[in-house]
Z-matrix of the N, CA and C atoms (Angstrom, degrees):
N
C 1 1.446
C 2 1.526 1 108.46
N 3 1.440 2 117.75 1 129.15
C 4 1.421 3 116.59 2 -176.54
C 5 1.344 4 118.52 3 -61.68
N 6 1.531 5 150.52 4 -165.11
C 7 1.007 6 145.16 5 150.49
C 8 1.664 7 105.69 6 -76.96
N 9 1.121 8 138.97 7 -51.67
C 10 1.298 9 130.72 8 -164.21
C 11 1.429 10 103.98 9 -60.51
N 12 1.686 11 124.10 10 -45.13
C 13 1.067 12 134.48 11 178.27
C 14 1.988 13 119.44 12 -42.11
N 15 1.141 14 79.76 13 -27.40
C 16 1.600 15 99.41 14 -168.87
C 17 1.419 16 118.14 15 -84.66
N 18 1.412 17 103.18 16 -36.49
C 19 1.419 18 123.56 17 170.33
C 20 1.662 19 107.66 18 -87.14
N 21 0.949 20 124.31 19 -53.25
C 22 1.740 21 130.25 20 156.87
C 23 1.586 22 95.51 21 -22.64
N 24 1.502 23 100.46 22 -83.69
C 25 1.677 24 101.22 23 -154.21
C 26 2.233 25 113.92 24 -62.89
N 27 1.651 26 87.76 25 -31.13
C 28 1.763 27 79.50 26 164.04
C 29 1.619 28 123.18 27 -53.35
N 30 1.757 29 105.66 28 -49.72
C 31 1.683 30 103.78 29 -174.71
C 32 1.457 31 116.17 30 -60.14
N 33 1.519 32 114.81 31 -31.30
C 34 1.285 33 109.38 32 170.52
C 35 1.575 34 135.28 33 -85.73
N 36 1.599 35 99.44 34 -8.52
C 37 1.575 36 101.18 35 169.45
C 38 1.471 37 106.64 36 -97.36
N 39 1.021 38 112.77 37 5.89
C 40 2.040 39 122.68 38 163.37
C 41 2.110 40 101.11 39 -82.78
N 42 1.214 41 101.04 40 -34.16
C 43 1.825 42 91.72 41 -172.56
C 44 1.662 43 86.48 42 -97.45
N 45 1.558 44 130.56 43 1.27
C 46 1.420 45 94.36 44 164.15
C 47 1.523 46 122.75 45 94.49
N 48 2.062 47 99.99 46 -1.99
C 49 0.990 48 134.40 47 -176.25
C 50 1.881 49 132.18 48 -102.05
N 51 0.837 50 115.85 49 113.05
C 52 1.420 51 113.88 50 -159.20
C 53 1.743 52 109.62 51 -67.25
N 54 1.476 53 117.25 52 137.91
C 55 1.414 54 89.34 53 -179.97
C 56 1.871 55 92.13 54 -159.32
N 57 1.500 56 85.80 55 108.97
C 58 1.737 57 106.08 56 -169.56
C 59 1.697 58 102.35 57 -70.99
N 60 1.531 59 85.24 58 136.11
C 61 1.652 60 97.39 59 176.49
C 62 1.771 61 103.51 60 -67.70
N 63 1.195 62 98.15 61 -29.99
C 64 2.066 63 90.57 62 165.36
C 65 1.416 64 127.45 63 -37.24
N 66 1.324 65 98.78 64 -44.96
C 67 1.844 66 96.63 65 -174.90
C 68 1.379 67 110.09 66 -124.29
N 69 1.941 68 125.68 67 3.51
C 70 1.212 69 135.11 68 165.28
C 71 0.981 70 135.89 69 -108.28
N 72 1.235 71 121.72 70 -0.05
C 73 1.574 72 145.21 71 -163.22
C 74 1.407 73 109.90 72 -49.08
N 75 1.605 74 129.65 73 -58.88
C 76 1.418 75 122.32 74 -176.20
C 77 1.936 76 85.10 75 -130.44
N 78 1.339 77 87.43 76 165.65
C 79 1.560 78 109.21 77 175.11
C 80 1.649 79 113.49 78 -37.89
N 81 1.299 80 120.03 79 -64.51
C 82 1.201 81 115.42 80 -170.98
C 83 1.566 82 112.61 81 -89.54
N 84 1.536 83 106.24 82 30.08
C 85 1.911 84 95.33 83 160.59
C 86 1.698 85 89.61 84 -130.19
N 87 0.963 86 102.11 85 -8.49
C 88 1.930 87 100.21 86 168.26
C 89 1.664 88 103.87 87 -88.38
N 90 1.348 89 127.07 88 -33.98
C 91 1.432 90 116.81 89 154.80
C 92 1.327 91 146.13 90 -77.24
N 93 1.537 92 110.27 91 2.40
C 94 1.432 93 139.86 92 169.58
C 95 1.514 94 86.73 93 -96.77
N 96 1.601 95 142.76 94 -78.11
C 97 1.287 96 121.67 95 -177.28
C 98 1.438 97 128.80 96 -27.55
N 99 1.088 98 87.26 97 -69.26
C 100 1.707 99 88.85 98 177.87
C 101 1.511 100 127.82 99 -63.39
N 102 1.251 101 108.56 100 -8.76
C 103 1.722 102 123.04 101 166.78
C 104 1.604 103 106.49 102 -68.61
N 105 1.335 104 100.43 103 -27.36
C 106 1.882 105 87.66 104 -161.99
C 107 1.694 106 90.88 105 -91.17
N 108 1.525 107 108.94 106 -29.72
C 109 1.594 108 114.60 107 -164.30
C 110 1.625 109 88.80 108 -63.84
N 111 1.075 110 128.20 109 -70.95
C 112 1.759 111 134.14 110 -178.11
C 113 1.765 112 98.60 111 -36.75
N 114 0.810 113 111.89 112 -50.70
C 115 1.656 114 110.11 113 -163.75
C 116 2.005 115 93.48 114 -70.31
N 117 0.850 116 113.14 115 -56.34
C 118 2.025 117 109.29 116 161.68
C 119 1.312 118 107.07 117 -40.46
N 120 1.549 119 127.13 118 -75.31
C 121 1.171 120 121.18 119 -168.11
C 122 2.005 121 100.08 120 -34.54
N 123 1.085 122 98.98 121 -67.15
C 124 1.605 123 110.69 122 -157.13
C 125 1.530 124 90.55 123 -51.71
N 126 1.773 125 142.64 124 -55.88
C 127 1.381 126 121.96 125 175.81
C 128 1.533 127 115.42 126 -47.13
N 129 1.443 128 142.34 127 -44.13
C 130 1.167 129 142.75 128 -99.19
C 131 1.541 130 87.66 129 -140.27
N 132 1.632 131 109.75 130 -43.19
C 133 1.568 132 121.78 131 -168.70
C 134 1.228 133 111.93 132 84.47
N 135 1.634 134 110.73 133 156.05
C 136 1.382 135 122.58 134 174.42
C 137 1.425 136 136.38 135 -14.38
N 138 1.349 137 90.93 136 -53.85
C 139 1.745 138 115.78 137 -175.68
C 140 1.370 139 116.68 138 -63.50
N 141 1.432 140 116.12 139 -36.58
C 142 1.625 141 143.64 140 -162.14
C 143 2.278 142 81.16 141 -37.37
N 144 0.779 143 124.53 142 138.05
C 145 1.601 144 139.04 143 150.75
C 146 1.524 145 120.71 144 -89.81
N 147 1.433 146 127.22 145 125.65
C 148 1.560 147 111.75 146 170.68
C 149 1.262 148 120.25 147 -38.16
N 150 0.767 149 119.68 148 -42.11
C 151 2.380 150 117.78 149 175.35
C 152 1.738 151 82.37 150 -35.23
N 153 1.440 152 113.30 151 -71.71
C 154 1.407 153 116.76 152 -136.05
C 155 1.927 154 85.50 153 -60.69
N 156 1.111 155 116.55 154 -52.35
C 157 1.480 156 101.88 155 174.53
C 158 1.390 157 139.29 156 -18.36
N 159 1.227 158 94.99 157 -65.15
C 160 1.705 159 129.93 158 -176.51
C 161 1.665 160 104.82 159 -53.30
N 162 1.818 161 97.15 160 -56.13
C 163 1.221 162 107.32 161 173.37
C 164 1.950 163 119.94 162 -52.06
N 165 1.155 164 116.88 163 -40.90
C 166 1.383 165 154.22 164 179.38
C 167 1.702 166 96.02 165 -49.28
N 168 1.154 167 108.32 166 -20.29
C 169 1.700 168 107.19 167 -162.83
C 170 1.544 169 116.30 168 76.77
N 171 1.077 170 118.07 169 17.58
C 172 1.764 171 105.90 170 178.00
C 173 1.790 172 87.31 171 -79.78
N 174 1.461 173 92.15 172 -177.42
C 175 1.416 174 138.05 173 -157.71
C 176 1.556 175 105.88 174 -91.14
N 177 1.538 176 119.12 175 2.53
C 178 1.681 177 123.83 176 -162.63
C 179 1.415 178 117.11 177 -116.14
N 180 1.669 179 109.81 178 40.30
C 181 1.183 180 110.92 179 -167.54
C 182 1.787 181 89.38 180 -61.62
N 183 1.414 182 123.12 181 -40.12
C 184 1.170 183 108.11 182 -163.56
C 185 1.369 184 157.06 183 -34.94
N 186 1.663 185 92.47 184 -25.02
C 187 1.420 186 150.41 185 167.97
C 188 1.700 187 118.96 186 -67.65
N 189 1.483 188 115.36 187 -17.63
C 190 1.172 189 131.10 188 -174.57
C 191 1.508 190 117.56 189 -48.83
N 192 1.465 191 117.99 190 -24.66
C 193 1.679 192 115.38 191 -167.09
C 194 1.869 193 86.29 192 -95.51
N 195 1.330 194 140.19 193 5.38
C 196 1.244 195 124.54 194 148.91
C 197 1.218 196 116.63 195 -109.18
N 198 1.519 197 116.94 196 33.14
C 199 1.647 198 99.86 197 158.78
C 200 1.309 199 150.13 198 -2.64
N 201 1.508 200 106.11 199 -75.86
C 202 1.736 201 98.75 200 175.52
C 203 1.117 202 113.04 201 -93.04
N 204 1.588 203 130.11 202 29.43
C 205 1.498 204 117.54 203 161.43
C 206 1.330 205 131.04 204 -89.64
N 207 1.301 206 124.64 205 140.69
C 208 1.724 207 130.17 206 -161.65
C 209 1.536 208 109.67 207 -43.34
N 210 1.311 209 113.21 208 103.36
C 211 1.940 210 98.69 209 160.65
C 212 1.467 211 115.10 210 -12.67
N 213 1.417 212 97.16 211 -61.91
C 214 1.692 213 109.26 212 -163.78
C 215 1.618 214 108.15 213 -56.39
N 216 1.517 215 124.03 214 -58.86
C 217 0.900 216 121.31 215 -178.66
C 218 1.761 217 97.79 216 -58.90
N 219 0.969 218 143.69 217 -58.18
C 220 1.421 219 144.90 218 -151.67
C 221 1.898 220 87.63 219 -65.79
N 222 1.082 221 135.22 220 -84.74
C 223 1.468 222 126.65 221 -161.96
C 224 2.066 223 94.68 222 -55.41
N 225 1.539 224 123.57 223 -24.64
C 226 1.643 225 90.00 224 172.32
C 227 1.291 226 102.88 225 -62.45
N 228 1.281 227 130.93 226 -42.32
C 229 1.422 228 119.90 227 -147.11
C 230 1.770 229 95.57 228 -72.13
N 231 1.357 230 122.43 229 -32.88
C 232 1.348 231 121.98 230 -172.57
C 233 1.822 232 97.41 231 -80.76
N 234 1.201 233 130.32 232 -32.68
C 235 1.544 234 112.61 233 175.09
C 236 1.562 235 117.60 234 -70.87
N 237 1.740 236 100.20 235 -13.10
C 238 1.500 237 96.92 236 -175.60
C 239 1.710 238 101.74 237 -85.29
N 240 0.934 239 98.42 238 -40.05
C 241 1.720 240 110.05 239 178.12
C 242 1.387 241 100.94 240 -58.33
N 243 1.281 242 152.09 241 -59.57
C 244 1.202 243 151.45 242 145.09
C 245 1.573 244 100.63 243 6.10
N 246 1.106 245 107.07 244 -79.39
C 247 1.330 246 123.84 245 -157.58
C 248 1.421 247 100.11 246 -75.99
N 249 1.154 248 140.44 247 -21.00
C 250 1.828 249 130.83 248 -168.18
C 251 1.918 250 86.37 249 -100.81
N 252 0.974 251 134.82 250 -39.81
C 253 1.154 252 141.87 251 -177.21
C 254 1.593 253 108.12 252 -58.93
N 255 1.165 254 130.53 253 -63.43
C 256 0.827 255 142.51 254 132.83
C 257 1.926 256 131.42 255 -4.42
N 258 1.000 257 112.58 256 -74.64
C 259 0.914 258 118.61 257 162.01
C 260 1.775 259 143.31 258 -109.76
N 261 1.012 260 118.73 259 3.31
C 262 1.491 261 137.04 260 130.99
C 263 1.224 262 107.39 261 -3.69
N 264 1.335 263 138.60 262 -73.12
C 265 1.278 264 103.07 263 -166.74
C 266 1.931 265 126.82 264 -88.07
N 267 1.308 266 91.36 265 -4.63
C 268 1.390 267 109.07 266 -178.82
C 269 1.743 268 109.54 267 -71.97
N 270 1.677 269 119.91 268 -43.51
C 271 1.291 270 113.81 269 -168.58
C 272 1.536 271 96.17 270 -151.77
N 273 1.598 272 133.23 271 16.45
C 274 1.587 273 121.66 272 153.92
C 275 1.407 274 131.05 273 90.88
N 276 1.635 275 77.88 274 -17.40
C 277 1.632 276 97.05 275 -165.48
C 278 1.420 277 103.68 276 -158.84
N 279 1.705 278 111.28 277 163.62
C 280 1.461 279 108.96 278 156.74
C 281 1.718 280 132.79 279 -127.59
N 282 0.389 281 137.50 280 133.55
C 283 1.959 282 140.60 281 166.66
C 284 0.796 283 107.34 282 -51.48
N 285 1.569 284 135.30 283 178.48
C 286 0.926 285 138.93 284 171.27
C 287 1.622 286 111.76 285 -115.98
N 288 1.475 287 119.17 286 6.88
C 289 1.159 288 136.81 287 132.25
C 290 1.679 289 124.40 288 -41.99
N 291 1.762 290 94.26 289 -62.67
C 292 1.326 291 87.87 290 -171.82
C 293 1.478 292 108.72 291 -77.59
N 294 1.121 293 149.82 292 -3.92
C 295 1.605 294 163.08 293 -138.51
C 296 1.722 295 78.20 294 -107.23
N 297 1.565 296 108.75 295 -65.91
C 298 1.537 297 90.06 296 -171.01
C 299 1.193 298 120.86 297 -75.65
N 300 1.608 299 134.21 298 -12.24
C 301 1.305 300 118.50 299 171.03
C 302 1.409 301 110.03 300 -69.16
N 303 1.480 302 111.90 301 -24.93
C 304 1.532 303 103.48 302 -178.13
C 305 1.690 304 120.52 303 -60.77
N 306 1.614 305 104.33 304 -40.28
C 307 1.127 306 123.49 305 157.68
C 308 1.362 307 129.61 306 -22.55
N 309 1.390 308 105.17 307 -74.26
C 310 1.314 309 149.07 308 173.62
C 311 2.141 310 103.84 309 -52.74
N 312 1.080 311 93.21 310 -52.60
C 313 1.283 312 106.30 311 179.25
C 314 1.902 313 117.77 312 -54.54
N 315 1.591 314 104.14 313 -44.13
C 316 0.952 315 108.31 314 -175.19
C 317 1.579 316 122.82 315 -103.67
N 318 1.439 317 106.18 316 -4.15
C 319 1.361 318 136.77 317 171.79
C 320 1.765 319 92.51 318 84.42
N 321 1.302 320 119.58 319 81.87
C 322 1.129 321 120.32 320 173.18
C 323 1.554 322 110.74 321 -147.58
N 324 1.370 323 113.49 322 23.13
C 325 1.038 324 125.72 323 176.01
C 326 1.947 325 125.02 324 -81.10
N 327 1.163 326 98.93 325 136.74
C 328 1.673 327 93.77 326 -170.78
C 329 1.298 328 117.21 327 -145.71
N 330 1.553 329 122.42 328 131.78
C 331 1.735 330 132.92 329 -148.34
C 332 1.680 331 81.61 330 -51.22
N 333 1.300 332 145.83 331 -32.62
C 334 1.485 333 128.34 332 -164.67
C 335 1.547 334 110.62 333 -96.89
N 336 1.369 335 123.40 334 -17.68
C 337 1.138 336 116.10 335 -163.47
C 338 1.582 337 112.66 336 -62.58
N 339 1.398 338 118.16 337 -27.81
C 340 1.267 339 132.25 338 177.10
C 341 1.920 340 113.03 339 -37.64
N 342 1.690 341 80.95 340 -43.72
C 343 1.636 342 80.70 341 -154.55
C 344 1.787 343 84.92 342 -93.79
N 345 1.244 344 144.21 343 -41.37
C 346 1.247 345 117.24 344 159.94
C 347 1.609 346 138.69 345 -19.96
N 348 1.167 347 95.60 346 -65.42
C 349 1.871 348 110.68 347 163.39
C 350 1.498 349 96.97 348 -48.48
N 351 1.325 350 123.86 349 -89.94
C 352 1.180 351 119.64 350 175.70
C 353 1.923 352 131.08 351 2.89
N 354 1.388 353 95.82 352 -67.22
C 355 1.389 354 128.18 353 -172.49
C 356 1.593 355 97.63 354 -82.77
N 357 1.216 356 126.28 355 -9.56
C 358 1.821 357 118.77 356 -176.58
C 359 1.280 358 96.10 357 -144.45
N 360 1.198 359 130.43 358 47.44
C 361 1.645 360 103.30 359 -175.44
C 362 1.677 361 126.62 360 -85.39
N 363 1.541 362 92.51 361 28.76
C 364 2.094 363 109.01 362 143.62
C 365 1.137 364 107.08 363 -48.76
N 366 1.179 365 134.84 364 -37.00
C 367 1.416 366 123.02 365 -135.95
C 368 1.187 367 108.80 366 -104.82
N 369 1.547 368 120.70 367 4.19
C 370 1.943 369 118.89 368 155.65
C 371 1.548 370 86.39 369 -149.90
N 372 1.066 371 124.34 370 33.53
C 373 1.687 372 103.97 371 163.99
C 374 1.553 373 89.74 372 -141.86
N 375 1.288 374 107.31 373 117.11
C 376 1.635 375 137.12 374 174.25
C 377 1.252 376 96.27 375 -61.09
N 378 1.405 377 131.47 376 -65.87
C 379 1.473 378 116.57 377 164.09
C 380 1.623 379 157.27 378 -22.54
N 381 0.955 380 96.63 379 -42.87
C 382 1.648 381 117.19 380 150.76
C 383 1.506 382 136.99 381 -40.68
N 384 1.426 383 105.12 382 86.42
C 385 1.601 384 100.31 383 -146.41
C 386 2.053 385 79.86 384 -70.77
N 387 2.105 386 76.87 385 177.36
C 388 1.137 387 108.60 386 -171.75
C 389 2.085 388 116.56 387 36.38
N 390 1.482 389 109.49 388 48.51
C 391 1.480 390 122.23 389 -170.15
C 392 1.700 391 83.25 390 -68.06
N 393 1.527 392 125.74 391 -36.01
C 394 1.389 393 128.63 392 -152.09
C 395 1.491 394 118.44 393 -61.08
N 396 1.535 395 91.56 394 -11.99
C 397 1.636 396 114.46 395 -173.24
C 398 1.642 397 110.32 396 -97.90
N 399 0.788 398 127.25 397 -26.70
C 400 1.632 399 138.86 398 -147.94
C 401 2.030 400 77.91 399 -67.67
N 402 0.875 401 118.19 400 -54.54
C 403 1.895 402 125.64 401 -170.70
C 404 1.100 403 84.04 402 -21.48
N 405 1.984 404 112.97 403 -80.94
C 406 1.342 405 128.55 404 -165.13
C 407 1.897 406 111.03 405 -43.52
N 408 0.965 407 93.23 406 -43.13
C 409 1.847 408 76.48 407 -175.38
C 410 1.688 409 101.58 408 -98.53
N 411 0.706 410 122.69 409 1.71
C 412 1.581 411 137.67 410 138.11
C 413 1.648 412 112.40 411 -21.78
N 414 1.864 413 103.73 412 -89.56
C 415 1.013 414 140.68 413 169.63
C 416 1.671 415 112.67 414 -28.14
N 417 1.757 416 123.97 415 -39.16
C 418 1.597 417 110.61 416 -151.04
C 419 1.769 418 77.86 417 -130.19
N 420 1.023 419 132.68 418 -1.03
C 421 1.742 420 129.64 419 177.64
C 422 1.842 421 108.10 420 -95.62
C-alpha cells in the first residue's frame, strides 16, 4: 500500500466514506477518478447522487454501498483527501486553502466546490468533530 494511499484511505474512513484502492490507489488514478466523477456532476448537475451514477452506466459500481450520497459532496470529500494525502506529511493537516490549490493544482477545481468544503469542512480537517456524520447529512441536503 503506497503512502498516499494510506493517508487517502484514513481521511475517507474518518468521513465514513468508502474509497477502493481500485480507482484510488496512487494520486494520479484518484485524479483521473475524480475527473470523470466532476465531468458527471457537470452533465447530470449538483444533485445527481452516486446510485444515479451507477445507474448512468459509469464504471463506479464500487461506490454502490453509498448510493444516495451527493456526487458533489462524495468527489469534495475525495478532492479534500487528495489534498491531506498528499500533503500530510509536510504540514499534518489541511486548509481549505491548501484543498483548493490542490484542486487547482490538478485542475479539479469547480465554481461549487468552494461552497461544498465550505458547508463540510470534515472533509480535510480531522478536527471537526463528528466529520463521520457529514455523509449522512450529505445524503438528504
Amino acid at each position: 500500500m503506497s503512502e498516499f494511499y494510506k493517508y487517502f484511505k484514513e481521511n475517507m474512513e474518518g468521513l465514513n466514506l468508502p474509497a477502493p484502492d481500485s480507482i484510488f490507489s496512487t494520486v494520479q488514478s484518484a485524479v483521473a477518478t475524480t475527473t470523470v466523477i466532476l465531468s458527471l456532476i457537470e452533465k447530470f448537475g449538483r444533485a445527481v447522487t452516486i446510485r444515479e451514477l451507477i445507474g448512468a452506466g459509469t464504471n463506479l459500481e464500487c461506490l454502490a454501498g453509498i448510493g444516495a450520497c451527493s456526487a458533489a459532496y462524495y468527489v469534495g470529500a475525495v478532492i479534500g483527501s487528495i489534498a491531506v494525502a498528499s500533503g500530510r506529511s509536510l504540514a499534518g493537516g489541511m486548509t481549505l486553502a491548501d484543498v483548493l490549490f490542490t484542486a487547482n493544482k490538478y485542475d479539479l477545481n469547480r465554481p461549487w466546490l468552494i461552497s461544498v468544503l465550505q458547508r463540510w469542512p470534515g472533509i480535510y480537517d480531522r478536527k471537526v468533530s463528528a466529520r463521520s456524520m457529514f455523509r449522512f447529512q450529505a445524503a438528504i441536503t
